[in-house]
mmCIF file of the N, C-alpha and C atoms, coordinates in Angstrom:
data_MODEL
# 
_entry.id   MODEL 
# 
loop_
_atom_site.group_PDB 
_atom_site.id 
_atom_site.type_symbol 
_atom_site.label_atom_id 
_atom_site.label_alt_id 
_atom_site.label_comp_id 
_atom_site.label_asym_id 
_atom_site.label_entity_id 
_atom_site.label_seq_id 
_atom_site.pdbx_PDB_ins_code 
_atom_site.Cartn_x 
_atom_site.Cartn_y 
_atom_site.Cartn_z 
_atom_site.occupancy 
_atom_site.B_iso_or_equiv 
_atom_site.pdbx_formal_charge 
_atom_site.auth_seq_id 
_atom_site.auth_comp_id 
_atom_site.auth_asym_id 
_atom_site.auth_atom_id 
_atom_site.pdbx_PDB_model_num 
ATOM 1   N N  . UNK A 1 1  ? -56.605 232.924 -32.110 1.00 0.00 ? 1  UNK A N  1 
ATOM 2   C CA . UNK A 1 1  ? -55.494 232.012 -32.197 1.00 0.00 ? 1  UNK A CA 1 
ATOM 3   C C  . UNK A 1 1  ? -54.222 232.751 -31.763 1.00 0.00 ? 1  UNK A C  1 
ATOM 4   N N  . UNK A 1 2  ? -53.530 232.303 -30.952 1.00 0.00 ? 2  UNK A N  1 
ATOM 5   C CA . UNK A 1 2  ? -52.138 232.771 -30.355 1.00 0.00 ? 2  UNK A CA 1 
ATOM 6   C C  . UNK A 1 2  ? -51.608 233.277 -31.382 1.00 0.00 ? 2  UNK A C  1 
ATOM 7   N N  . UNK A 1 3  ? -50.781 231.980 -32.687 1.00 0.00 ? 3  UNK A N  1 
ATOM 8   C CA . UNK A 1 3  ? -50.180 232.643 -34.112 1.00 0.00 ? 3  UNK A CA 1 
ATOM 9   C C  . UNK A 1 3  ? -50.510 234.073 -34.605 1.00 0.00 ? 3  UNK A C  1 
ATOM 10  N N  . UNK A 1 4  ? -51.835 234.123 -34.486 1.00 0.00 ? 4  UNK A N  1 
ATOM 11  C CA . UNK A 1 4  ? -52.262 235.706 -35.531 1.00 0.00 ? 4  UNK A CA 1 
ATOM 12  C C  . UNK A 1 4  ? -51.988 236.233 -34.363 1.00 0.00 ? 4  UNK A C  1 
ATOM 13  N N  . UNK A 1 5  ? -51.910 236.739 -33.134 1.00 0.00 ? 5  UNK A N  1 
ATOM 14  C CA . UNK A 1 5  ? -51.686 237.713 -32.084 1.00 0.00 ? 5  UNK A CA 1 
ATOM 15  C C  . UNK A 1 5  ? -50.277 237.565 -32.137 1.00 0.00 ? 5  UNK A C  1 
ATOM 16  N N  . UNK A 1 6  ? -49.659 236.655 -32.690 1.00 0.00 ? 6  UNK A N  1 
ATOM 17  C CA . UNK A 1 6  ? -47.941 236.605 -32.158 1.00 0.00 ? 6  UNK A CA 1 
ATOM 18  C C  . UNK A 1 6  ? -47.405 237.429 -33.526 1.00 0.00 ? 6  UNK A C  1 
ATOM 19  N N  . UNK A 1 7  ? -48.063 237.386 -34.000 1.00 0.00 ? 7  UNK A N  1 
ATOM 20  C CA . UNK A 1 7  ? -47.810 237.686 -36.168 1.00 0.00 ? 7  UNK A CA 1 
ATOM 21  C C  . UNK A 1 7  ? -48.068 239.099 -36.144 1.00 0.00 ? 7  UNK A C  1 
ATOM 22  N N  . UNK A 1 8  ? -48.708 239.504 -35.025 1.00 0.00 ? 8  UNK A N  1 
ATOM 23  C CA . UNK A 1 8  ? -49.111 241.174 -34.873 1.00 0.00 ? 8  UNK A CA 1 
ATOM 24  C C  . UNK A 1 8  ? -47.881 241.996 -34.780 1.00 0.00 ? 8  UNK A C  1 
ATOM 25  N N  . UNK A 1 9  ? -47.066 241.066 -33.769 1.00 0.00 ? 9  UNK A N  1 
ATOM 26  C CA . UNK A 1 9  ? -45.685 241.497 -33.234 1.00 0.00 ? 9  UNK A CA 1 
ATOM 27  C C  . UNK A 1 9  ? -44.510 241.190 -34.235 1.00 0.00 ? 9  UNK A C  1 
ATOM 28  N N  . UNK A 1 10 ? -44.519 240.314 -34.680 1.00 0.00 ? 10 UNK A N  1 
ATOM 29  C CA . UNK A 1 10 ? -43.543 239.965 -35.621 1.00 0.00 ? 10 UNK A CA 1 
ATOM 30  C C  . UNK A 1 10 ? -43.974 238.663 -36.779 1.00 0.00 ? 10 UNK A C  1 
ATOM 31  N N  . UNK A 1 11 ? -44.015 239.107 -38.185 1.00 0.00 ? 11 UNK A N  1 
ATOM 32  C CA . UNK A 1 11 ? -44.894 238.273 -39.042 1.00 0.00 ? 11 UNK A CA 1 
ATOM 33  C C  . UNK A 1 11 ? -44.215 237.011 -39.047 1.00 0.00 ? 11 UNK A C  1 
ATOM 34  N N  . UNK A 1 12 ? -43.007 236.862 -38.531 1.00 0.00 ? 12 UNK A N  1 
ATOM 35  C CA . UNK A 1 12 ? -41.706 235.462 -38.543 1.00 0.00 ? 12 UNK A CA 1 
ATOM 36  C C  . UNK A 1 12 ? -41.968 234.649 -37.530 1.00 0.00 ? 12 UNK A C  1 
ATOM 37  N N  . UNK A 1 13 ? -42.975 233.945 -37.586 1.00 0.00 ? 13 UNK A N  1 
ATOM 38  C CA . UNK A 1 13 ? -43.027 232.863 -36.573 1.00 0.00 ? 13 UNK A CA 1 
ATOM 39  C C  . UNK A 1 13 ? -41.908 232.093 -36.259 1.00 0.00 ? 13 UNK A C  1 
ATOM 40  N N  . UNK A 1 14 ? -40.941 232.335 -35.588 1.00 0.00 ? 14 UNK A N  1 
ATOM 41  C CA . UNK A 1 14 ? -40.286 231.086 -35.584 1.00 0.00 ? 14 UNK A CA 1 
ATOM 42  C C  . UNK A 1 14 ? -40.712 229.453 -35.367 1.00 0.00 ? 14 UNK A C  1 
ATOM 43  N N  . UNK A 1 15 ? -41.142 229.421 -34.269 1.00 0.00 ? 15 UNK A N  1 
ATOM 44  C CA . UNK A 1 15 ? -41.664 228.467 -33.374 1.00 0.00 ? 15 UNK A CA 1 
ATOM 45  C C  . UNK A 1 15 ? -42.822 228.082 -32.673 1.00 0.00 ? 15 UNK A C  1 
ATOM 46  N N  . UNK A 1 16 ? -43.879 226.924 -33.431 1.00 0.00 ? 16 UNK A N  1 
ATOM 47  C CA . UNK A 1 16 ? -45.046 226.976 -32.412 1.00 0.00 ? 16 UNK A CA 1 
ATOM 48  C C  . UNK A 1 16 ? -44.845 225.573 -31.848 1.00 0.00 ? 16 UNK A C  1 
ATOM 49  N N  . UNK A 1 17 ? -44.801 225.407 -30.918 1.00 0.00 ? 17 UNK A N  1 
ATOM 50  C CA . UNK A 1 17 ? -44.830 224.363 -29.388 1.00 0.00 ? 17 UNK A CA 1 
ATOM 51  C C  . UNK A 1 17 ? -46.365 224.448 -28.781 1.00 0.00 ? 17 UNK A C  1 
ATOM 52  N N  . UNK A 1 18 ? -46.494 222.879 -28.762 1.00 0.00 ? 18 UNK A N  1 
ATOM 53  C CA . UNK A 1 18 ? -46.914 222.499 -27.744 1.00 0.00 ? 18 UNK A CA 1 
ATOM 54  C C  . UNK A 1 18 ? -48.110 221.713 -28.338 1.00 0.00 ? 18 UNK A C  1 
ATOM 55  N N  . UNK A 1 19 ? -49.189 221.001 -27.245 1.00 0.00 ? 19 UNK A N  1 
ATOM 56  C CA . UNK A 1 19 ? -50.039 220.345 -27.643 1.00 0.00 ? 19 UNK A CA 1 
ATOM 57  C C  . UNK A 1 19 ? -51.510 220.843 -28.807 1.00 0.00 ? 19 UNK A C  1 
ATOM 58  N N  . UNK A 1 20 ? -51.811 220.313 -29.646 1.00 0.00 ? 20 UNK A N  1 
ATOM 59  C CA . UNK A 1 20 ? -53.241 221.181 -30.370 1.00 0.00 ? 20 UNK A CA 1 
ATOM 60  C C  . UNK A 1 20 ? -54.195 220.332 -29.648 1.00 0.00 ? 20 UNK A C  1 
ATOM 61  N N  . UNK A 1 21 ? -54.365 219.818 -28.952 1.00 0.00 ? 21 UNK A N  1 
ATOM 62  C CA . UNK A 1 21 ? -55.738 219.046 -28.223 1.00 0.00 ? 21 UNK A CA 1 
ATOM 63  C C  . UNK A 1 21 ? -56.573 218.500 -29.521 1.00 0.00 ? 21 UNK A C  1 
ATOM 64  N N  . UNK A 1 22 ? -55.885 218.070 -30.291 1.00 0.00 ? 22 UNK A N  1 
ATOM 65  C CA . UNK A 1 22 ? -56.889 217.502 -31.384 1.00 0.00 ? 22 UNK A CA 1 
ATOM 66  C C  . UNK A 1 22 ? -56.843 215.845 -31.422 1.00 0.00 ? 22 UNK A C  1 
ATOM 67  N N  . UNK A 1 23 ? -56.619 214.978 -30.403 1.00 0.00 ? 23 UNK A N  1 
ATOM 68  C CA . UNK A 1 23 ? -56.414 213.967 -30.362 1.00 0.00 ? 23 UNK A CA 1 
ATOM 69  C C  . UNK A 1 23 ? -58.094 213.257 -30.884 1.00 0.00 ? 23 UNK A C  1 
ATOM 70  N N  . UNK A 1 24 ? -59.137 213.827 -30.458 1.00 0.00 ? 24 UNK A N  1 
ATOM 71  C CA . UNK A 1 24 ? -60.329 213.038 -31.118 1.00 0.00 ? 24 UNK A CA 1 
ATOM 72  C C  . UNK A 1 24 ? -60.975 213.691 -32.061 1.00 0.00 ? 24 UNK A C  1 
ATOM 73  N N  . UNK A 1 25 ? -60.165 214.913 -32.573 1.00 0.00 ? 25 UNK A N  1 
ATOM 74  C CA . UNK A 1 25 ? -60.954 215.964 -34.139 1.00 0.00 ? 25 UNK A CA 1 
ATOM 75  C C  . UNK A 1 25 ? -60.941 215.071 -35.298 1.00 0.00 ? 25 UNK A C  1 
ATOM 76  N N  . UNK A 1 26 ? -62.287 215.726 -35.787 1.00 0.00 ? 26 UNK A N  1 
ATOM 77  C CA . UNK A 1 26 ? -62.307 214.656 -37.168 1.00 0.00 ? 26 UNK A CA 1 
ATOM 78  C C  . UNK A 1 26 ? -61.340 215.469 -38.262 1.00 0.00 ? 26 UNK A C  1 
ATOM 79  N N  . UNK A 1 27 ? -61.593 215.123 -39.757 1.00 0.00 ? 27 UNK A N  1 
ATOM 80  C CA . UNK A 1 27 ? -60.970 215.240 -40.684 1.00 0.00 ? 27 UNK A CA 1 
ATOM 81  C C  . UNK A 1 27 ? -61.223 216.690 -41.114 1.00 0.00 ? 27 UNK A C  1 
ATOM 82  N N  . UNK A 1 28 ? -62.384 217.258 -40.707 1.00 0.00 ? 28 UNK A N  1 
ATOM 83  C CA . UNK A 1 28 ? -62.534 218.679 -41.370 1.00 0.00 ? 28 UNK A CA 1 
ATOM 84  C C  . UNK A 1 28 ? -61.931 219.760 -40.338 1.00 0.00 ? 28 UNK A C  1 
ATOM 85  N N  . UNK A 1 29 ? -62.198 219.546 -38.794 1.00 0.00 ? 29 UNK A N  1 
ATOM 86  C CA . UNK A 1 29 ? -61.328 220.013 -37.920 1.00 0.00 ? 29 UNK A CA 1 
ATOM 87  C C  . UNK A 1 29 ? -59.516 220.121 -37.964 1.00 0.00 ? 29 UNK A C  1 
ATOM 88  N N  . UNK A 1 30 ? -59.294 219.055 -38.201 1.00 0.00 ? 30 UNK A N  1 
ATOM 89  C CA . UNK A 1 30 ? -57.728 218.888 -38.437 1.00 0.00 ? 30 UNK A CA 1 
ATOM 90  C C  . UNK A 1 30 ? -57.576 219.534 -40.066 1.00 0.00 ? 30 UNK A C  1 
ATOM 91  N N  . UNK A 1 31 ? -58.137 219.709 -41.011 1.00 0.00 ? 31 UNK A N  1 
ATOM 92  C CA . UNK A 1 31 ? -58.061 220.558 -41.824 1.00 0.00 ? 31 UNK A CA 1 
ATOM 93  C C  . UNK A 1 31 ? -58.104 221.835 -41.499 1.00 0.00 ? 31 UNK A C  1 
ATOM 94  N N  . UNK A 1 32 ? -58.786 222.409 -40.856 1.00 0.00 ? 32 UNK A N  1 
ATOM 95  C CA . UNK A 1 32 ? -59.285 223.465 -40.207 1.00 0.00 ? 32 UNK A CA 1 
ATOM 96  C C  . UNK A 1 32 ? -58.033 223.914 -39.798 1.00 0.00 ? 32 UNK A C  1 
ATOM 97  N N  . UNK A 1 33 ? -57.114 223.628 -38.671 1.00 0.00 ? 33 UNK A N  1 
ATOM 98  C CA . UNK A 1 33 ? -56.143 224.390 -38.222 1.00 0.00 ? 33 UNK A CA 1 
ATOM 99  C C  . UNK A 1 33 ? -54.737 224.456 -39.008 1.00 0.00 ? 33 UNK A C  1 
ATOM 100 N N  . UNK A 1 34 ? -54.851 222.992 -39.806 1.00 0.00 ? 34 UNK A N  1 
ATOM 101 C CA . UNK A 1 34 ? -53.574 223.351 -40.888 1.00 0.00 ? 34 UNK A CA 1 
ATOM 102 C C  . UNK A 1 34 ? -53.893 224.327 -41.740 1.00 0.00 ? 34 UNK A C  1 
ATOM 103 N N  . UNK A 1 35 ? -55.251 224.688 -41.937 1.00 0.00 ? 35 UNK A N  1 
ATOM 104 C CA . UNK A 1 35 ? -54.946 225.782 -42.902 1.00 0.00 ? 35 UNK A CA 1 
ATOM 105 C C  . UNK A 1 35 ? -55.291 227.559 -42.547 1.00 0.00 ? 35 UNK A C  1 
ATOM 106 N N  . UNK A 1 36 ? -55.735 226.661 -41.188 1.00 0.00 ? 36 UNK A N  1 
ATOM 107 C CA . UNK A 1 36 ? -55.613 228.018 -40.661 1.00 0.00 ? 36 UNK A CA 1 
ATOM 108 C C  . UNK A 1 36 ? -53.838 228.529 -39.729 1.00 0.00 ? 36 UNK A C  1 
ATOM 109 N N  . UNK A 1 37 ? -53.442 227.902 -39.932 1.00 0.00 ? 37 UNK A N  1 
ATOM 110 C CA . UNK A 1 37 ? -51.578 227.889 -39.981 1.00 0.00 ? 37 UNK A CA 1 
ATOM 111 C C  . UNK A 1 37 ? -50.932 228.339 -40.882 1.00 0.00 ? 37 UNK A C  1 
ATOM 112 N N  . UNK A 1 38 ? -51.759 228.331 -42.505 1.00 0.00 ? 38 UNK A N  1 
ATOM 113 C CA . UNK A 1 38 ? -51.191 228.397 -43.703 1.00 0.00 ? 38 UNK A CA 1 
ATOM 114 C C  . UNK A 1 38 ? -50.201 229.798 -43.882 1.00 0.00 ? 38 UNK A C  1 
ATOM 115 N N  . UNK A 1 39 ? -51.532 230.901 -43.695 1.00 0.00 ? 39 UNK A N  1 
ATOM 116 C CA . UNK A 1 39 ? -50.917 232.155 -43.918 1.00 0.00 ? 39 UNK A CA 1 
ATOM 117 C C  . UNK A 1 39 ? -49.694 232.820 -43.401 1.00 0.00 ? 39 UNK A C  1 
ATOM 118 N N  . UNK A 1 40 ? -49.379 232.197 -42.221 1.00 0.00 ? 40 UNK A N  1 
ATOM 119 C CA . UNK A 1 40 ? -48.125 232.276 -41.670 1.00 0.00 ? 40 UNK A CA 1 
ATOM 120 C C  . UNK A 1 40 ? -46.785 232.267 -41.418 1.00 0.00 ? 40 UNK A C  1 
ATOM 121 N N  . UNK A 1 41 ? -45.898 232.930 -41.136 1.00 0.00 ? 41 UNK A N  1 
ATOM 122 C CA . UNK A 1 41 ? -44.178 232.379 -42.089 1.00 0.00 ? 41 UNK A CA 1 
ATOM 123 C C  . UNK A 1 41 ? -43.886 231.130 -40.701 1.00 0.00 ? 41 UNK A C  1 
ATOM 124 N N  . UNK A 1 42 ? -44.196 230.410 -40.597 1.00 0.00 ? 42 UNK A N  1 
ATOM 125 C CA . UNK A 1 42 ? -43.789 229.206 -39.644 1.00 0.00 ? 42 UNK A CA 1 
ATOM 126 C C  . UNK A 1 42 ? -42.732 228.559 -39.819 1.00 0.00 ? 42 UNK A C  1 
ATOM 127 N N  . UNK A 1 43 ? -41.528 228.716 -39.125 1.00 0.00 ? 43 UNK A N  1 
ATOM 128 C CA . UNK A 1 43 ? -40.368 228.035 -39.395 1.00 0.00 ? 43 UNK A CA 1 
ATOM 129 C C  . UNK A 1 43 ? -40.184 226.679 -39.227 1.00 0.00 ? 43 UNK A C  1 
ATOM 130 N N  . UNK A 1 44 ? -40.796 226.153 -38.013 1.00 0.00 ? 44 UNK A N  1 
ATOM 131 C CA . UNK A 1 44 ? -40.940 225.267 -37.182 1.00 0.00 ? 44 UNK A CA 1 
ATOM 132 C C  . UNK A 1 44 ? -42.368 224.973 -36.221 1.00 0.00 ? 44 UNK A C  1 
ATOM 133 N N  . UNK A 1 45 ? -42.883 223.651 -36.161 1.00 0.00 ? 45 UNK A N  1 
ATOM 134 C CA . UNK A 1 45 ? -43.917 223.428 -35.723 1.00 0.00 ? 45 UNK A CA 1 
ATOM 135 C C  . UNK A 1 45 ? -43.530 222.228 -34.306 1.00 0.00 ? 45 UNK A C  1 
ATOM 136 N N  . UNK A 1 46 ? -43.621 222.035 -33.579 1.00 0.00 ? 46 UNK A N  1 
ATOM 137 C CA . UNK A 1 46 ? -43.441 221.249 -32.462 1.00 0.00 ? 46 UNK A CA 1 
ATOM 138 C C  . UNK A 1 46 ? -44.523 220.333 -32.170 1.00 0.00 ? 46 UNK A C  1 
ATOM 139 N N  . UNK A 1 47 ? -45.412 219.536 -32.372 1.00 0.00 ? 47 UNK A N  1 
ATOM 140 C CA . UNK A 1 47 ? -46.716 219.572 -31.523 1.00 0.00 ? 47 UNK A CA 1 
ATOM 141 C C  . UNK A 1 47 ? -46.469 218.455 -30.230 1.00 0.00 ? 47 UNK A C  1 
ATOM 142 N N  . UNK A 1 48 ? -47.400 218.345 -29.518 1.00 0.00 ? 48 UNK A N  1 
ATOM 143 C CA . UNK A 1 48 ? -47.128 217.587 -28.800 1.00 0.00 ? 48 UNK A CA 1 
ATOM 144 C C  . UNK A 1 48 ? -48.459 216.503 -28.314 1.00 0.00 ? 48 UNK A C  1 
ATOM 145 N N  . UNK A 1 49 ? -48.146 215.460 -27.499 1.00 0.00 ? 49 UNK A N  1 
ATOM 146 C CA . UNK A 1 49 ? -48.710 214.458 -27.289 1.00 0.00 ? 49 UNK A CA 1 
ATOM 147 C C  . UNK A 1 49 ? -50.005 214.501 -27.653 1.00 0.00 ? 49 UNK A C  1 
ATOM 148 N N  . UNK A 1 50 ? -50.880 215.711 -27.104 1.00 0.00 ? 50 UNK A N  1 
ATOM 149 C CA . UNK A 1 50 ? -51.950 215.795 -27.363 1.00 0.00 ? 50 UNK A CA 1 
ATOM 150 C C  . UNK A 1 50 ? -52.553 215.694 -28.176 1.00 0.00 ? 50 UNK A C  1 
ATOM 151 N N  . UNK A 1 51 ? -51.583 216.363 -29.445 1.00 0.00 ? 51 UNK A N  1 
ATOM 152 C CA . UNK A 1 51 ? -51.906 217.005 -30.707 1.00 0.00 ? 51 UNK A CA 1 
ATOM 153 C C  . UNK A 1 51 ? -52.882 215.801 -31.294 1.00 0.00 ? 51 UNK A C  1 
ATOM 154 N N  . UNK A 1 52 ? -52.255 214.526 -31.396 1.00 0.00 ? 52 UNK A N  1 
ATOM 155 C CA . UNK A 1 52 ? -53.125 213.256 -31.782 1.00 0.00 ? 52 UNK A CA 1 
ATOM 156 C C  . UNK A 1 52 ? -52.426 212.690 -33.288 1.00 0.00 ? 52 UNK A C  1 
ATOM 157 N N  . UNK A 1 53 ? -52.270 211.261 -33.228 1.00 0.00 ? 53 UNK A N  1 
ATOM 158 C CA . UNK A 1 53 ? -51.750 211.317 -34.373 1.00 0.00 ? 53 UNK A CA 1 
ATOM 159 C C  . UNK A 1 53 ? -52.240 211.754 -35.675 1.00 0.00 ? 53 UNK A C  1 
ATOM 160 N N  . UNK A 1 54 ? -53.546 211.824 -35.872 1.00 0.00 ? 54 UNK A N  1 
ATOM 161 C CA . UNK A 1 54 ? -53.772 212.299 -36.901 1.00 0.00 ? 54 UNK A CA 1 
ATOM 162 C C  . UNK A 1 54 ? -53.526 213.719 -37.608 1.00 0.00 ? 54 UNK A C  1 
ATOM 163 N N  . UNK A 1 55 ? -53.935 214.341 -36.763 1.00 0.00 ? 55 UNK A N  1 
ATOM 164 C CA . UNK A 1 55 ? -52.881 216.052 -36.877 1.00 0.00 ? 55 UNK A CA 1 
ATOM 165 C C  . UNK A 1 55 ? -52.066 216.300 -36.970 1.00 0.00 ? 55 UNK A C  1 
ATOM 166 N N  . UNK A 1 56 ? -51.180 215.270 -36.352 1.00 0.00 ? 56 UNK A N  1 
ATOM 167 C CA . UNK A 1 56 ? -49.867 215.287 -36.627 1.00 0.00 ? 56 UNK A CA 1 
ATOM 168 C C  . UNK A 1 56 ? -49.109 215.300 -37.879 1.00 0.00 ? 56 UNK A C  1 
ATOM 169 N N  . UNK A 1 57 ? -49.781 213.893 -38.712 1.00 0.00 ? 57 UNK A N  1 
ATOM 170 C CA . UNK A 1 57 ? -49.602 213.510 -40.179 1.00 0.00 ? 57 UNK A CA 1 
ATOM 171 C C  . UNK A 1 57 ? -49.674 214.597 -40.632 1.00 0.00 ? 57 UNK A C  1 
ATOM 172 N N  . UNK A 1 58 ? -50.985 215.394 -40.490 1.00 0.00 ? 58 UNK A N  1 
ATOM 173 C CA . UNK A 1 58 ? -51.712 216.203 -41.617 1.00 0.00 ? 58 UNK A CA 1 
ATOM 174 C C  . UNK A 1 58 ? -50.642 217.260 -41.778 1.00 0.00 ? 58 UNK A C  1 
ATOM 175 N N  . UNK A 1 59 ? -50.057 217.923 -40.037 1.00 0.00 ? 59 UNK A N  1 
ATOM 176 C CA . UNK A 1 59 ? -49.049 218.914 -39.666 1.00 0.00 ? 59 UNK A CA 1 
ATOM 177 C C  . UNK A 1 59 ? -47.672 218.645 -40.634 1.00 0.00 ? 59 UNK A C  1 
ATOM 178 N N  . UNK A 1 60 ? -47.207 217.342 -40.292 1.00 0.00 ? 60 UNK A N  1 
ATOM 179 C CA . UNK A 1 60 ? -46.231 216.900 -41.082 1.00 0.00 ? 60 UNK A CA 1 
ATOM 180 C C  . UNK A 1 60 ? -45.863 217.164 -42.783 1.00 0.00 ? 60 UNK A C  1 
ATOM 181 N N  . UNK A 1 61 ? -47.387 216.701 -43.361 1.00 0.00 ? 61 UNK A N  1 
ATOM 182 C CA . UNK A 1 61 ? -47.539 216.863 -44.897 1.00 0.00 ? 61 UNK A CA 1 
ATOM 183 C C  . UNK A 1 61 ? -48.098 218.055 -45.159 1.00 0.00 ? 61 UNK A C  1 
ATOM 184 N N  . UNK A 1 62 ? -47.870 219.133 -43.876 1.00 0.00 ? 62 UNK A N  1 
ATOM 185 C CA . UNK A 1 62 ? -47.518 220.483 -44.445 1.00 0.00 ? 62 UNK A CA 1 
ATOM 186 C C  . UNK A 1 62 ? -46.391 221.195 -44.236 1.00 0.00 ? 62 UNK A C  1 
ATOM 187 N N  . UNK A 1 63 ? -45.956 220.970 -43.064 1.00 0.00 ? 63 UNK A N  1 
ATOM 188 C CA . UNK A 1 63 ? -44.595 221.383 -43.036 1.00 0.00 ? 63 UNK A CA 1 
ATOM 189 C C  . UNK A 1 63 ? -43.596 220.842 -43.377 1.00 0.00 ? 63 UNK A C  1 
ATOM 190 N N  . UNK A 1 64 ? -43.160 219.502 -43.739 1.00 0.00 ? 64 UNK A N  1 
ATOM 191 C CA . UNK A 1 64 ? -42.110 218.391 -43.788 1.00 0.00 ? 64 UNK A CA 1 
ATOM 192 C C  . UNK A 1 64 ? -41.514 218.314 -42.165 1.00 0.00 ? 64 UNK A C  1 
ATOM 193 N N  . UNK A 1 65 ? -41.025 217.391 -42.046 1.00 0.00 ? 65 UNK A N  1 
ATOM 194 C CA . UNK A 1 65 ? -40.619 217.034 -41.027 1.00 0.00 ? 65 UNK A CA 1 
ATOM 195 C C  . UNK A 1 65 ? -40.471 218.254 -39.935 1.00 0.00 ? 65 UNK A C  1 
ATOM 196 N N  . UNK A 1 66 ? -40.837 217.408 -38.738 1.00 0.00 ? 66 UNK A N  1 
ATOM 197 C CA . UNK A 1 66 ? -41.734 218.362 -37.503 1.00 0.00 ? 66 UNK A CA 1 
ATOM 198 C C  . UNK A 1 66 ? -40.431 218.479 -36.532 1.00 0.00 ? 66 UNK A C  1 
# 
């Protein structure tokens, strides 16, 4: 995952951008990457079109507003 290689360099994520291609992942998948996001100091999450709405939600009701 990009995050843990970017976290190598500096544990302060500011910013992750861009699409998660999870537009047709089911419910344990889209669990899957929010919590594999968890450990991370993430300031801000971006996703984009791709991401799918459902990931999105899930993204949302972990970070608060995206």
């Amino acid at each position: 995952m990009i995050v843990a290689e970017a976290a190598k360099l500096d544990s302060d994520i500011h910013l992750v951008i861009g699409g998660f291609h999870y537009v047709d992942a089911d419910d344990a998948a889209i669990a899957g990457v929010v919590d594999a996001l968890e450990p991370y100091a993430i300031d801000f999450i971006a996703p984009g079109h791709c991401t799918g709405e459902a990931t999105f939600a899930a993204l949302q009701r972990a970070y608060g507003d995206l």
